[in-house]
N, C-alpha and C positions, 0 to 999 in steps of 0.2 A: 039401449041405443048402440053400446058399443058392437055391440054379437050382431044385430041387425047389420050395422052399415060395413061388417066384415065379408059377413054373406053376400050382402052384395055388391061386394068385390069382386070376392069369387068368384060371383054369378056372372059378373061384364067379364071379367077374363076369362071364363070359361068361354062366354061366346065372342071372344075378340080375337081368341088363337087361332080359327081357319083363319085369320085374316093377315097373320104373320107372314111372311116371307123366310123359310126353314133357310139355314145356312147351308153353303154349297159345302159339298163331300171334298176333302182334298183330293188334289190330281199331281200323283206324280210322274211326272216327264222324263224319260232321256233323251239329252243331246250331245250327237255322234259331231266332234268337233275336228279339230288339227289337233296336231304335238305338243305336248308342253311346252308352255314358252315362246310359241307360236300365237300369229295375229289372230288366227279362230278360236283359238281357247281363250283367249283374252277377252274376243269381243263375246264369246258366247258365254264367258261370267259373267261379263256384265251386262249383256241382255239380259241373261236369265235371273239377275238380282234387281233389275228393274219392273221385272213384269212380277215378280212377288211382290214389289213394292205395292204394285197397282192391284196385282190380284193375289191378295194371302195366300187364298185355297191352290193355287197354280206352283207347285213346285216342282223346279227344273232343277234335274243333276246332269252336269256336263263331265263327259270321260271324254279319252284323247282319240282319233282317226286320222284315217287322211284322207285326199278328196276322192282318189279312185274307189279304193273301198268303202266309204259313205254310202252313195249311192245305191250298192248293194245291201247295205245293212239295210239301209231305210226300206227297198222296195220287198225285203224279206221278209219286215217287221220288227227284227232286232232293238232298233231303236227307233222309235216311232219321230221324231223330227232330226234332222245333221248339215253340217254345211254342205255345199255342193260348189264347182266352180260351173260358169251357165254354159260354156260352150262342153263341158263334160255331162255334163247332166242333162241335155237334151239329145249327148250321142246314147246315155244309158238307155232312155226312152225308148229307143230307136233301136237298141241292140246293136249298135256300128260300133266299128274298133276306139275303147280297146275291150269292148264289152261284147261277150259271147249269146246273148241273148235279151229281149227288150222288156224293159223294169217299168211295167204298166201301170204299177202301184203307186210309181210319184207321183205328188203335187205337191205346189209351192207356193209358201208365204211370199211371195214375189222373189225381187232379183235388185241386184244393183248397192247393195250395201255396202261392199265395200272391194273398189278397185285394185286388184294386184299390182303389181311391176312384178316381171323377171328379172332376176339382179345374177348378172354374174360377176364374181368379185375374182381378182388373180392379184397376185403377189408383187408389191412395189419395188422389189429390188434388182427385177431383172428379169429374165425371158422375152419371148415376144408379146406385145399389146394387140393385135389382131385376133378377132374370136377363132375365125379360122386357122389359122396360125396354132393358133393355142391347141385348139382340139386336136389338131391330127401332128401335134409331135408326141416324137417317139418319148417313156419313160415320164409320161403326162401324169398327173399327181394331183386327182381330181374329186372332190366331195361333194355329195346335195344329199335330199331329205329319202327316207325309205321309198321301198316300191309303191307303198299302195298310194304314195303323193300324185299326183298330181305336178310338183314340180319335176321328177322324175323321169317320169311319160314326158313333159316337154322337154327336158333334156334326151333321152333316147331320140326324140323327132329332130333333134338340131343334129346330133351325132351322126343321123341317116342321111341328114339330108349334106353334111361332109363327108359323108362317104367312113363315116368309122360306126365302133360299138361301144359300148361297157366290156362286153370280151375281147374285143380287138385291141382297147388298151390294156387288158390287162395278160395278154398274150404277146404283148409288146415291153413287157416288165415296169408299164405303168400300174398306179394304184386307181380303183373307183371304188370309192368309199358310200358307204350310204350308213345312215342312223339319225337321229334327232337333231333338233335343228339347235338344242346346245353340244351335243354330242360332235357334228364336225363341224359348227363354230371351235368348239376348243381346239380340235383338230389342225384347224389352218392357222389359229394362233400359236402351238407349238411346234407347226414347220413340217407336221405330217403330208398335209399337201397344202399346194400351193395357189390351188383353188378352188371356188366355192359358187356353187347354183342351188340359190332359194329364191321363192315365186313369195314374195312376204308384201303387205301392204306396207305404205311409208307413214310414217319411219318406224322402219323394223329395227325392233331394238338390238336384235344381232347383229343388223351393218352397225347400229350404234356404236354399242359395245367394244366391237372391233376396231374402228376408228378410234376408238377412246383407250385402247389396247398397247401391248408393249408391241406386236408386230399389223403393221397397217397392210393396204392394197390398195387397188382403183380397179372401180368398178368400168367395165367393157361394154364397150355402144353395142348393139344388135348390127349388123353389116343390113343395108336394105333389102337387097336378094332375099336373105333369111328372113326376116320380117313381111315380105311379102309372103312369100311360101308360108308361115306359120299363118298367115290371114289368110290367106286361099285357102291353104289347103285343108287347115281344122278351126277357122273360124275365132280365132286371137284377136284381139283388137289391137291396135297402136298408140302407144305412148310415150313421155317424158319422165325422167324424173328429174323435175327442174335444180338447176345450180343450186348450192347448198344445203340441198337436204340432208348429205352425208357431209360435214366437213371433214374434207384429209381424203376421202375416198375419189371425190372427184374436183373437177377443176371449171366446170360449167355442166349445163344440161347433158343427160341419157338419153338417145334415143331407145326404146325398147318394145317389147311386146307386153298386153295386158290379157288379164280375164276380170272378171267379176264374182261376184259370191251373189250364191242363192241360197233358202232357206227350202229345205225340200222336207217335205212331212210323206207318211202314209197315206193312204187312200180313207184308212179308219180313224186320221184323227179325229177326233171330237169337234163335232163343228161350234162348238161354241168355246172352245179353248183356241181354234185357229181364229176364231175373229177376237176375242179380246187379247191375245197376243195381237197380232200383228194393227190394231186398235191402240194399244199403248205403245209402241213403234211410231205409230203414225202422227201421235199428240205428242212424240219427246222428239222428233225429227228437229235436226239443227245442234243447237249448242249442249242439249245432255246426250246426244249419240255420240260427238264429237270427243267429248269427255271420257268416255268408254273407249272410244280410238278414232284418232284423227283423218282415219281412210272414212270413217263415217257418215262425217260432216258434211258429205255430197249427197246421199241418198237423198233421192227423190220418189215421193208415195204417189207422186203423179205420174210417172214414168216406169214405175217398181210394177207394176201392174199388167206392162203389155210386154211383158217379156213371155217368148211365146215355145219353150225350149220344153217346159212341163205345165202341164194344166195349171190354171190355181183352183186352189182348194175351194169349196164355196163359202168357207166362214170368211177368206179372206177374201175372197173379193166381196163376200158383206161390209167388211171394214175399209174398204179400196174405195165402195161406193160410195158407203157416207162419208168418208173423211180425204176422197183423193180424184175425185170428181170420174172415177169411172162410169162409167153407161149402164143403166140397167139391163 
């Protein structure tokens, strides 16, 4: 009896294993983010410790970027998904400045996750309070993120459009400093210069930081002229950053310029990796995105969809449809 009803064990599970579902092969990812210490590397750990959660086999390693060279990475392959800001990342497409040629390789797990502000911060103890003002004095003492930022490039645009440079200050016996965004944060806290341009989601722990520091600042309204011209002419959007998001840095609301974050993949990603990412996205929207960072807590999977800057990908708009009421 016993040998009998062993065999035919065996025998059912020999014929019940086509019938298995074989476990998915692991996939590991890279994601091409921001700077250390930065609001993209932050949120893109913990995206990418979320979608493990939902999908074991799905493994994402995030290394540092910044937004100008992202988009090149991604569209050459390098790293097969990276953040993107949306009004740069559909000039990549496009091959317009500040891009030499057009990156027909992106798509995008949508758009809109997580709103920037431009924060220019200057020093409380004195100078002038005016952005213009500020920029074009002589012996100007001036820091923001590397070149291949993205906040960068929008500071060179402010600079043009007053009439100065990054060399013309520093042909003037001013300093422009560029390096990581703890690099001239320390910088403006020990007096190196005495001001600072980072494009950071709120609240960026830098302004935090800083405010919480032995040497403070306030933070500089965008003048409207400039704010227009930044919307006109490379497609910025308009914003606040409401009273007390910084305390000590400010005294009421900011008027400023914004962009938005998009999620740009390959042409080759795997379409069944771009739909169950941005699927687990779509079911944690709200209070655990928000948790991961507070620029989060907006993103809409209904509106994430038609942004219209890079293709989407088809697995994501597989996941857009069923879960974000897109059209077939």
């Amino acid at each position: 009896m016993s040998h009998l009803w062993t065999r035919r064990v065996l025998a059912g599970g020999l014929l019940a294993a086509p019938f298995l579902r074989p476990a998915r092969a692991q996939q590991s990812l890279e994601w091409v983010a921001g700077s250390l210490g930065g609001g993209w590397y932050t949120m893109a750990a913990g995206l990418s410790a979320l979608v493990k959660d939902e999908n074991p086999d799905i493994q994402i390693r995030v290394v540092p970027g910044g937004g100008l060279a992202n988009a090149t990475r991604v569209n050459r392959g390098q790293s097969p998904m990276g953040w993107g800001i949306d009004a740069f990342a559909a000039a990549a497409r496009q091959g317009e400045e500040p891009y030499s040629e057009k990156h027909l390789a992106l798509r995008c797990l949508g758009s809109g996750y997580s709103p920037t502000e431009h924060n220019f911060l200057r020093r409380a103890d004195g100078g002038p309070a005016d952005m213009k003002a500020i920029l074009t004095q002589k012996g100007l003492k001036l820091a923001c993120p590397q070149r291949s930022s993205t906040d960068e490039m929008t500071l060179r645009r402010i600079l043009k459009f007053y009439g100065t440079s990054p060399e013309k200050i520093r042909a003037e016996g001013g300093t422009y400093l560029n390096g990581s965004y703890s690099d001239i944060g320390g910088a403006f806290t020990d007096g190196q210069v005495d001001y600072l341009y980072v494009a950071l989601a709120r609240p960026a722990s830098l302004l935090t930081e800083i405010a919480q520091g032995r040497r403070t600042g306030r933070l500089v309204e965008f003048p409207a002229d400039l704010r227009k011209h930044l919307i006109d002419q490379y497609a910025y959007a308009e914003g606040v950053i409401p009273a007390g998001t910084y305390p000590g840095l400010q005294t009421g609301e900011i008027n400023v310029t914004t962009m938005d974050s998009v999620i740009m993949v390959h042409e080759s990603f795997a379409e069944e990796a771009a739909y169950r990412i941005t699927r687990t996205l779509i079911r944690n929207k709200g209070p655990r995105l928000t948790a991961i960072h507070s620029s989060m807590g907006a993103w809409n999977p209904a509106t994430s969809w038609k942004y219209q800057g890079l293709p989407l990908h088809p697995g994501a708009a597989r996941a857009f449809r069923e879960g974000a009421g897109m059209p077939a």
